[in-house]
N, C-alpha and C positions, 0 to 999 in steps of 0.2 A: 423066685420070690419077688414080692412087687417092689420096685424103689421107692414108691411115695410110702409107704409099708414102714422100710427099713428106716426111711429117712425120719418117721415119726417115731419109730423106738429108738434111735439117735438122740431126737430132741427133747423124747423125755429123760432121756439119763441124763442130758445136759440139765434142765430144770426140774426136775425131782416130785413135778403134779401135771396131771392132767389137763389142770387148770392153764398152767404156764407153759406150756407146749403147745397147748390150742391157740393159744395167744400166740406165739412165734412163729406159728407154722400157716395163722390167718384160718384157722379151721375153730369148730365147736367142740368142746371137751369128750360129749357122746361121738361125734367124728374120727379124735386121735383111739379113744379106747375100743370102737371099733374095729381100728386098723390095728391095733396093738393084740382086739382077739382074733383076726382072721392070722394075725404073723404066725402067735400061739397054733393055728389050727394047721397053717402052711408046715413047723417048725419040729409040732410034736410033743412039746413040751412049754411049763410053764416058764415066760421070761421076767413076769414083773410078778413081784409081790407088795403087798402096804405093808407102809411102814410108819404110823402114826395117821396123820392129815397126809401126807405124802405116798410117794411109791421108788421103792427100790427096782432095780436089777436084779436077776436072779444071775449064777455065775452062766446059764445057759442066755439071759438078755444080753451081760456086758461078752461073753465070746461073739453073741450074734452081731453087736455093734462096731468092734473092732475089727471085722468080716466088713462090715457096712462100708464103715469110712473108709477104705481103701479100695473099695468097688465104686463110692462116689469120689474119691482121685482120681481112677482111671479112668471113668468115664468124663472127670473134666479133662483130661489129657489127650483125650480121643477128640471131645467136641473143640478144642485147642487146634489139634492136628487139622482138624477136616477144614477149621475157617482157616488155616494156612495155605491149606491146598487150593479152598477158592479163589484166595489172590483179590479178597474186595470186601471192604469193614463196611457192611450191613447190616439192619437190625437192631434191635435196643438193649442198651446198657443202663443197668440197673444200679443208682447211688444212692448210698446212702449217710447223708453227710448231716453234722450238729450244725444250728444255726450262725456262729459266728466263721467259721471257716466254709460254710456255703456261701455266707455272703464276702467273703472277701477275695475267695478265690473261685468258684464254680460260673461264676457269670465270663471272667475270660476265657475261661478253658472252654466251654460249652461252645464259647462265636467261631475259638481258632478250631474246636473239630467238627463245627458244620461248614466251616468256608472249607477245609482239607477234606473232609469225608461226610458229601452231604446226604448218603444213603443211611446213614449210623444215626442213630436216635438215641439220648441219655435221657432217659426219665431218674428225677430227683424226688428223694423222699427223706424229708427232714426228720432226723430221730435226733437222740440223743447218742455218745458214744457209744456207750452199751449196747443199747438195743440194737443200734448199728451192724457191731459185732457179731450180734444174737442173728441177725438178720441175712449176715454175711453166712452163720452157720447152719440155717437152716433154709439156703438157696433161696431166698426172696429176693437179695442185693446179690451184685455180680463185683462191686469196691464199697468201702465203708469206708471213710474220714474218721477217724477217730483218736483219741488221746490215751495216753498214757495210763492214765488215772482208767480207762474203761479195763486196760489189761490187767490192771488188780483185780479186780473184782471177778471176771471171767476169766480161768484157770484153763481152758480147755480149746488152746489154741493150737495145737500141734498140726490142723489141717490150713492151717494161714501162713502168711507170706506178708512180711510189711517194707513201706521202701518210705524213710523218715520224709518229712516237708517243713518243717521247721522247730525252734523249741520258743514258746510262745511265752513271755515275763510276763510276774502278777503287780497290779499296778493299786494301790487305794483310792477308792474315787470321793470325792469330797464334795460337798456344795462351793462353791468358788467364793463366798463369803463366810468360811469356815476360818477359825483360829490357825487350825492344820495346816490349812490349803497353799499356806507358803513356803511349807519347809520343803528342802530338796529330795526328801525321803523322809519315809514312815516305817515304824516297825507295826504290828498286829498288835502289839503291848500299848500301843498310843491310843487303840480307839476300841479300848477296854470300857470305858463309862460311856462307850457313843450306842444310840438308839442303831440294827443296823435295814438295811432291805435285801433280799437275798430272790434270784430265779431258781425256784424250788424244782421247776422241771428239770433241772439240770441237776441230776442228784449226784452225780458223781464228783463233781465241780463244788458244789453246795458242802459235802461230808468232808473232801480235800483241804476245805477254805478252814471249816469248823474245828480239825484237827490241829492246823494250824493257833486258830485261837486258843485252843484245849492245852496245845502245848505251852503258850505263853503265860497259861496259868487261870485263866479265864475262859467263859462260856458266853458266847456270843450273845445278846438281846435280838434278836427279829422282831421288831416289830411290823417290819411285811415280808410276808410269804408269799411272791410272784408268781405268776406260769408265764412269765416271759419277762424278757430284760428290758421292753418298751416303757412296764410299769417302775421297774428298780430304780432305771436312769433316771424316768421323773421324780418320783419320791429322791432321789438323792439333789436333782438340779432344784429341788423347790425348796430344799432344807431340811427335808425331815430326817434322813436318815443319810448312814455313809454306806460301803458295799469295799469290796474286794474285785476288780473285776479281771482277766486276759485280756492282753494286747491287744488282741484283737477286734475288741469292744471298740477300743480309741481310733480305729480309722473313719468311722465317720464324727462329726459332731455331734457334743451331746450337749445343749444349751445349761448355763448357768452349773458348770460340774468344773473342777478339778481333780487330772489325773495327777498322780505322785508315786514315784517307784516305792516300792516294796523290797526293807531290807532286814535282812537279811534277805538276797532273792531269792523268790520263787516261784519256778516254771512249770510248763508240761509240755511234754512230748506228742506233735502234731503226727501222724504220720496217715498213708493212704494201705488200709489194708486189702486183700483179696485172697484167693484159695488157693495154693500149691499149685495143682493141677492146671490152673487155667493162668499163670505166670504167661507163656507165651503167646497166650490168645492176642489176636491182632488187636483189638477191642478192648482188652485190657491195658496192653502194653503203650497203645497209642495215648490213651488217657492217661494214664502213670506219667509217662515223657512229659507231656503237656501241663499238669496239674503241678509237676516240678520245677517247670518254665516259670511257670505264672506263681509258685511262692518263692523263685529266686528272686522274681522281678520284685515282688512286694516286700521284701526284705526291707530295702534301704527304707524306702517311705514308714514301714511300721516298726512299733515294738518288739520287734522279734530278736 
């Protein structure tokens, strides 16, 4: 049977539409169902049936998948083995990392493994956690950066391996001429009547925050809805609105803003994930050391 085959009845059982598997796997919907009827034609039998707007497994798809992911272990254990035996980190490594922890940590790590292995190439491709993960799972990324907050929502990690890198505090950001802005801490119950801005692409981050307010009794006001935190920061430095943001934000400057911890606190969980199978890959392992280097270093200087 073919792997790109198997791998796309994988990724639909992980996502549940045609739609959303096309999307993962970087191919078009008529694409995956194609590959999904030749599995059928290879197999013998029906594996997927609908199910509403969606599409199920039949019990003959999810035996077929469960066949899959352990034929795609082995064979990262094999492709593992063989760059062992070459003895020389070649080639490109695939990241997929969210924008504050690419930019606080991927620029070091990227200089110290081209000065140490300058035949290895890291190509970088900004997601969000999630998708990250998503991405890790259906062989696009080869490590995914991501948070804690992405492993709620995606249940179906049993082929990953995670090695922690930091636990990142939540901080309130304020206009610097705010009433707020001078106390030594805030709770989420203080900026209950504040207008707020919030980076909508970052949904997992975004629903985390909102719960948060949910729980103090209150439902956030957005008055902006970002796709990126270059607009949030301004709207917050020019006064309009306040925001919640990770430490991670605070290591560059952000003009006319005050941070202020968040208390009762709360964090998330940074960590660098990749595939079981491919743990020992030179390629992997050498990035993982390194990536760890470089958020022990960053420690002291940041909120973490």
């Amino acid at each position: 049977m073919d792997m790109n085959r198997l791998r796309a009845l994988r990724e639909l059982a992980r996502c549940g539409t045609m739609a959303a598997a096309a999307e993962a796997l970087a191919l078009t919907p008529s694409a995956v169902s194609q590959q999904i009827a030749q599995l059928e034609d290879e197999a013998g039998l029906a594996l997927t049936e609908r199910q509403g707007r969606g599409v199920r497994l039949t019990p003959g798809g999810e035996a077929l998948v469960r066949h899959a992911e352990r034929l795609m272990a082995v064979l990262d254990e094999a492709k593992s083995e063989l760059a062992l035996l070459r003895r020389e980190l070649a080639g490109e490594l695939r990241v997929a990392a969210f924008p504050s922890i690419a930019s606080a940590l991927l620029p070091e790590t990227i200089q110290a493994l081209r000065a140490a292995y300058p035949r290895l190439r890291l190509a970088v491709e900004e997601m969000e956690p999630a998708d990250g993960l998503a991405a890790l799972g259906s062989w696009r990324a080869d490590i995914a950066l991501i948070d804690h907050l992405a492993l709620r929502r995606d249940r179906r990690q049993d082929g990953c391996g995670f090695v922690a890198l930091a636990r990142d505090s939540l901080h309130v950001l304020l206009p610097e001429s705010h009433p707020l802005a001078g106390r030594p801490w805030l709770g989420v119950a203080d900026l209950r009547n504040e207008p707020w801005a919030m980076d909508a692409a970052s949904s997992s981050f975004g629903e985390f925050v909102r719960h948060l307010c949910l729980e103090a009794g209150f439902e956030p006001r957005m008055d902006v809805r970002a796709l990126g935190f270059e607009v949030v920061s301004a709207m917050v430095g020019a006064g309009c609105a306040v925001t919640v943001v990770p430490g991670l934000r605070l290591l560059r400057p952000l003009p006319g803003t005050r941070a202020v911890p968040l208390r009762p606190a709360a964090t998330r969980e940074i960590s660098v994930a990749f595939r079981r199978g491919e743990r020992d890959h030179p390629a992997v392992k050498v990035f993982i050391d390194e990536i760890v280097r470089a958020a022990e270093r960053l420690r002291p200087a940041a909120a973490l």
